[in-house]
N, C-alpha and C positions, 0 to 999 in steps of 0.2 A: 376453544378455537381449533379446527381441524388446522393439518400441516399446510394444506390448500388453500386455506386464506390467511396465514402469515403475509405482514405487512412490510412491503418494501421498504426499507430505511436509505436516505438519496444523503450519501455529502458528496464532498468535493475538495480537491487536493489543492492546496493552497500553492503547490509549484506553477499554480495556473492562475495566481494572481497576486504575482509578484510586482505588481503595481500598483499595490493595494496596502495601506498596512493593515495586519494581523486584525485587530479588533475589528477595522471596520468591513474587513474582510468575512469577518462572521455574522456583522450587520447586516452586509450584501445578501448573504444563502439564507439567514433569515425570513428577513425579506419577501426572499423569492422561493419561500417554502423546504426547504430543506431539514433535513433530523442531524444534523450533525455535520463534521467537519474534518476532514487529516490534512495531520497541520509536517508542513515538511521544514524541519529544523533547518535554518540558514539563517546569514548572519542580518538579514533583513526580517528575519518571522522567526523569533523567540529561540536566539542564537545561545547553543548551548553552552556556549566560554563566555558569555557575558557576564560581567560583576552583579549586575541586577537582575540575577536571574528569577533569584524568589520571587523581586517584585512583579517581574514579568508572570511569573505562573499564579499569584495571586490574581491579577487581573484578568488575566484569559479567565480563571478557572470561575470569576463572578461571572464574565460575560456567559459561558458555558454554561453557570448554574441558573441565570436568566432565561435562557431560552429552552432548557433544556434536552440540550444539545450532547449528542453522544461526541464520542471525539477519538480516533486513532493517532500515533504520532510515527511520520515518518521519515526516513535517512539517507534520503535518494539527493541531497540536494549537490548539484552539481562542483563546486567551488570550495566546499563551505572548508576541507583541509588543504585546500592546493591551488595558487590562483595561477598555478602554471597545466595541470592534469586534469581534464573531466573524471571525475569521484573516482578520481585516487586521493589517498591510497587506501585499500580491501583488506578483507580478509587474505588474501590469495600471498600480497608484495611479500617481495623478498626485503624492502627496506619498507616502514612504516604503518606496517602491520598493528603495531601497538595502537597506535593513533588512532585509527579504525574501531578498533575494541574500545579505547578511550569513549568516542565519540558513543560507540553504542549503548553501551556500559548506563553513561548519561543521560539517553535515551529511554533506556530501560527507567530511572530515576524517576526523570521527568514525565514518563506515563505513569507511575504510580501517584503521584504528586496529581495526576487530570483524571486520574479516575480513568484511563484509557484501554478501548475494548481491546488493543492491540499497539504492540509495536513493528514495525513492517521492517525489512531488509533484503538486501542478498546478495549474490557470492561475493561478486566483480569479475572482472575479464583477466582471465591466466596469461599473462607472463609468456612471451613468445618462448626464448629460451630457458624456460622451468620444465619439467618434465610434468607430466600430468599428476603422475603418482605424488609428487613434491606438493605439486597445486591442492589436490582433495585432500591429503592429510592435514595441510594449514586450512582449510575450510573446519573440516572434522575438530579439529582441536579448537580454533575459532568461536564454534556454534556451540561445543559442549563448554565451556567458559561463560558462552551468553545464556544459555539455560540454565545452568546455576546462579545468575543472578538473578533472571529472570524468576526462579521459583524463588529466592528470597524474598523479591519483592511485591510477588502474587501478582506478575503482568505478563498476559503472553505472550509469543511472538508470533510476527507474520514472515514466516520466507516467500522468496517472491524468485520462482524460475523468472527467468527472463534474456531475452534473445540477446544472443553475440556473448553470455557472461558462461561461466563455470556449469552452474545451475541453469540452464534454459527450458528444459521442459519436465512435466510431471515426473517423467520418471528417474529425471535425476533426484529430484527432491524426495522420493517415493526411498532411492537409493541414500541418500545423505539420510533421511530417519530411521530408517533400518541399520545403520550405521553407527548413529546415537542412543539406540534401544528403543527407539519411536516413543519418545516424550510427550505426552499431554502437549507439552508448552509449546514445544515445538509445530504450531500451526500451518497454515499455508496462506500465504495472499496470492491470491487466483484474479491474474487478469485477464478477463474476459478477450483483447485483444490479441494477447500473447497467444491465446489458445485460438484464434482463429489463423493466426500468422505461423504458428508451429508444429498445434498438436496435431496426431493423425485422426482422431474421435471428435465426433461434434460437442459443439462449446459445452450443450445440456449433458452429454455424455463425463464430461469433461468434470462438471459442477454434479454431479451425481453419483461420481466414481467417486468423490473426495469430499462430500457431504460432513463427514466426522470430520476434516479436519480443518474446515472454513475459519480461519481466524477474521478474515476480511475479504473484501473482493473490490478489484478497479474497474472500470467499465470506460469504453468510448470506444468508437469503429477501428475496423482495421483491417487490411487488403492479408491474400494469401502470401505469405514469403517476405512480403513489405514492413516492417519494424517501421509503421511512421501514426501517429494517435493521429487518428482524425476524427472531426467531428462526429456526429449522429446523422448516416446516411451517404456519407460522401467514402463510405467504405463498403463490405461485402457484409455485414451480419444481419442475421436478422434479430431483433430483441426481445419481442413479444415470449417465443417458445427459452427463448436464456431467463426473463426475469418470473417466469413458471416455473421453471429448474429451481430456481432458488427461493419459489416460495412451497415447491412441492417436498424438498429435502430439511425444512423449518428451519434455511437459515435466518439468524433475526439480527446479524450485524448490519455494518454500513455498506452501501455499494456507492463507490466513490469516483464521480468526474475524475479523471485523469487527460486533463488536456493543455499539459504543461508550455505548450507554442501557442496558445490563446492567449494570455495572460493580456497583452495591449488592447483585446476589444474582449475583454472578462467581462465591462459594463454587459453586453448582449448578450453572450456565450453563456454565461452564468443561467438567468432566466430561461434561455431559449433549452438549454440541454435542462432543467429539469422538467419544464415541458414535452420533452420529446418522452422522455422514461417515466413520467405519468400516464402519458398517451401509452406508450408502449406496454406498462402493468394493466392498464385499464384493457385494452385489447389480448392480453393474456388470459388463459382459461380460468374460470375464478375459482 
């Protein structure tokens, strides 16, 4: 198979269907076509301090092995340490830091446990009065702690720039692996929107510059400067020449719905977005 027809693989982030439970949440993208699933740890979708957690990952991991369904796991969920702080607290906190690690730590765990192509993270948002130098060095220490667990347990990770955080664009991320000694493990999750709301290189530029180190990738629209997912088309990208990027550079992971403000009309949104990125591969150069 030439790099040029590598086959798109479509999941979907489970932050976008939190009205759903977890199983039948994989029933849905089933269903509706999809290769797989990233599942955002929270205490509604396979909470990582639950008492029954084995049980829980026994059952995902049949439902996963029925469909055969790839799966990433990810640590974005908004609450899940703080019902007072949106995803506090980070790697960055001068209080709670551990917890963070805790939680990741777990994470790492439990994608070995799912067979998981990836575990996704990143920074969080610096601390107004921290000094920066204060802020990267707890990033730096942070990330070399998750990579050695990560290589114990042979799962990689996915960092993920992302707007308004520590890490927000390629070249930070470029700057934190260089930093680390640029670890295999240390991957990149590249989302497509970030890169049209931040980068200065087109998105294909974007996914072509960083080819080697694709752990995962997010997808859904997004205006220039505007940090808001939108659906498919109610933004600026086009997708046809981004979902050739990624079959031109052989990546063969998940490329995953990220439409976390969907969640209450998921029933349609679901279907309807993997129709649009079929449409959209299908119309890509073959």
């Amino acid at each position: 198979m030439s790099m040029k027809a590598t086959p798109i693989r479509l999941g979907y982030i489970t932050n976008g269907l939190t009205n759903h439970r977890l199983l039948d949440a994989i029933d849905l993208l089933a269903d509706c076509g999809y290769d797989g699933v990233a599942i955002t740890l929270d205490h509604h979708h396979l909470d990582p301090f639950a008492h029954d957690l084995g049980h829980q990952l026994a059952l995902i991991s049949a439902r996963l092995d029925h469909y055969g369904f790839g799966v990433v796991v990810e640590t974005g969920a908004r609450y899940l340490l703080s019902a007072q702080e949106k995803h506090q607290p980070t790697l960055l906190s001068t209080d709670g830091r551990d917890r963070r690690l805790d939680l990741l730590r777990r994470a790492i765990v439990i994608g070995a446990e799912l067979g998981a192509e990836a575990v996704s993270f990143w920074s969080g948002t610096p601390e107004p009065d921290v000094p920066f130098a204060t802020s990267w060095d707890r990033l730096v220490r942070g990330c070399s702690e998750l990579v050695d667990a990560a290589d114990r347990y042979g799962v990689r990770l996915g960092f993920e720039p992302e707007p308004g955080m520590l890490v927000d664009r390629l070249s930070a991320y470029e700057k934190l692996l260089a930093e680390l000694g640029s670890p295999v493990t240390l991957g990149l999750t590249l989302d497509i929107g970030h890169c049209r709301c931040l980068e200065d290189e087109p998105i294909e530029a974007c996914v072509r510059g960083h080819a080697r180190q694709l752990a995962q990738v997010h997808i859904e629209d997004m205006r220039r400067g505007v940090h808001d997912h939108l659906f498919f088309g109610e933004g600026e990208i086009d997708f046809p020449p981004v979902l050739d990027a990624l079959r031109e550079v052989g990546y063969r992971g998940l490329v995953s719905v990220e439409l976390s403000r969907h969640s209450h009309d998921a029933h349609a949104v679901v279907p309807e977005a993997e129709r649009f990125l079929r449409q959209a591969a299908d119309r890509a150069a073959p």
